[in-house]
N, C-alpha and C positions, 0 to 999 in steps of 0.2 A: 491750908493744906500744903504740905512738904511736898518736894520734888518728886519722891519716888512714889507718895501717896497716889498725886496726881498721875504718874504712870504706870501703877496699878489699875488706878481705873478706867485710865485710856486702852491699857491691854485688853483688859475685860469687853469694856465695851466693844472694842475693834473687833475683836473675836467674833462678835454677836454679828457684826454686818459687812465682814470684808469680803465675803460670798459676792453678797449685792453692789459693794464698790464694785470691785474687780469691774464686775459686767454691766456697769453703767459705761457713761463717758464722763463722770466727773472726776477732776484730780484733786479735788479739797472736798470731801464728804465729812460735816458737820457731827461730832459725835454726842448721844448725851448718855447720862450715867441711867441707872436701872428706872429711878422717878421719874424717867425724864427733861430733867433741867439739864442744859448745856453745860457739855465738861467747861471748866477757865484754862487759864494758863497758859502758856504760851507755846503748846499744842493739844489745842482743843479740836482740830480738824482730822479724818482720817486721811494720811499721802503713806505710801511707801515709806518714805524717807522718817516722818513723825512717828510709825509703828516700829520703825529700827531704831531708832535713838532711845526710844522709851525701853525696846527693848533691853541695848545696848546700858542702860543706867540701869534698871533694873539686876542685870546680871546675875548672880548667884543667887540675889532673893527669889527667883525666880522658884530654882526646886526646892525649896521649901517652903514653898505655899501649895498647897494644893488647888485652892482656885486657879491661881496666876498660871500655874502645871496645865492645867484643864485648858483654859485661855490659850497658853502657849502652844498644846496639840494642835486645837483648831484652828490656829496660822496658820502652822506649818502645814496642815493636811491642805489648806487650804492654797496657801501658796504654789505648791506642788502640783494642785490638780489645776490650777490654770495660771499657771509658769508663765505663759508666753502674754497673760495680760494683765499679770503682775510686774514683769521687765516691760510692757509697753510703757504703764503708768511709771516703771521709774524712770525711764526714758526720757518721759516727760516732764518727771518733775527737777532731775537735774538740771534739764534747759530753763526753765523756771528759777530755781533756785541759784545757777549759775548768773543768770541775767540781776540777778536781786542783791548777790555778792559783787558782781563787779561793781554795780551801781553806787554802792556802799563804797567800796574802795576807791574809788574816782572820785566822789563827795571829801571821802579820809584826805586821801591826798590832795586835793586840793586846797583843803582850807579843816587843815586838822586840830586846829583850834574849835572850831564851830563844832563838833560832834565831842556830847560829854564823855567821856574814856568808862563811865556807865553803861554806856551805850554798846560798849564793846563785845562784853559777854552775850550780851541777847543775839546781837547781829553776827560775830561769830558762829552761831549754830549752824547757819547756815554752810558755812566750810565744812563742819562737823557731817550735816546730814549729807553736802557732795562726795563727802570722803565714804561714808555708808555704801550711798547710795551706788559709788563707782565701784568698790568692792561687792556690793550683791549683781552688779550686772557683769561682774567678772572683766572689770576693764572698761578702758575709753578708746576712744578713735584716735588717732596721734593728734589732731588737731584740740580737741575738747583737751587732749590732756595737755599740751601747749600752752593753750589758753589759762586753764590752771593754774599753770607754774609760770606763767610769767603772770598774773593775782595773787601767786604764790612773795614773788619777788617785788610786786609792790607792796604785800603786806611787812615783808620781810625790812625794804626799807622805813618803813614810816615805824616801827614800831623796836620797844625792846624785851630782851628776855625778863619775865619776873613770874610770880609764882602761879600756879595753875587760879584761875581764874571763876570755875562756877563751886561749886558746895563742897568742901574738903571731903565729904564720904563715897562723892562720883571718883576721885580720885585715878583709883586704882582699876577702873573700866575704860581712863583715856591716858593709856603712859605718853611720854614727851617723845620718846622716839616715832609714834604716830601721826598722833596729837598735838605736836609741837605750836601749834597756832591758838592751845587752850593754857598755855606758858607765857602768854604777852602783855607790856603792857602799850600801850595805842602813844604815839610822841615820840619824839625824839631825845637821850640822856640830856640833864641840863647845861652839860660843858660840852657839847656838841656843837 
């Protein structure tokens, strides 16, 4: 299953039970497709963060599908009607995901040989879904956003500019002027 296949049907699904997240207390809700069987991939859980990325890649194909359309209403109505425990959970999941990106860049830098430069794109999402998820909460605290940017400046040294990094068709949903940390490659140049 391709990227965006797999976020089609992460949409779908999510639409069906983000009612019921919201108003649980779980921050990772397990999603599966219409039979049943557990979505794969490398967001198969319903967070805030995983329903705006998919979004977020999805993009235009969105209105023209009319499922996906349908899907996409019942977020947003969703979201909407219980705003304040939609920003709880992304509240949460940034700290989550924050702690999981540092950890990652402290490993990088310390010993940036031992992590495969494969490895980069997966673990990058995580910058990807911060960056989301700080844009839908309308901002960070100055501390959180601090913190950031100096992960920002250790990714910035350990690593050098090269070509967009996940499936050439996501492209044009993450430009460099954003996105600039889906433009890397993990190492140092080799006359450095």
């Amino acid at each position: 299953m391709d990227i965006l296949s797999h976020d089609a049907a992460f949409v779908q699904s999510a639409a069906q039970v983000l009612e019921d997240y919201l108003l649980s207390e779980v921050l990772f809700w397990p999603l599966q497709r219409e039979r049943g069987a557990i979505l794969g991939g490398d967001s198969d859980q319903l967070t805030p963060g995983n329903l705006l990325l998919s979004l977020t890649r999805l993009g235009k194909t969105i209105s023209s599908d009319p499922f996906l359309m349908d899907s996409h209403q019942v977020i947003e109505k969703v979201r909407q009607q219980w705003k304040s425990a939609w920003l709880s959970k992304c509240r949460k999941e940034w700290d989550q995901r924050e702690r999981l990106w540092l950890r990652y860049l402290e490993e990088l830098k310390k010993e940036p040989r031992s992590i495969l430069p494969a490895d980069f794109p997966f673990h990058v999402r995580q910058r990807v879904i911060l960056h989301l998820l700080e844009v839908e909460m309308g901002g960070l605290p100055s501390e959180k956003k601090a913190e950031l940017q100096n992960a920002d400046e250790i990714l910035r040294s350990i690593s050098q500019s090269g070509e967009f990094i996940w499936q050439k068709n996501l492209q044009d949903r993450f430009p460099v002027s954003t996105f600039w940390y889906l433009y890397l490659k993990t190492g140092k140049a080799k006359d450095e």
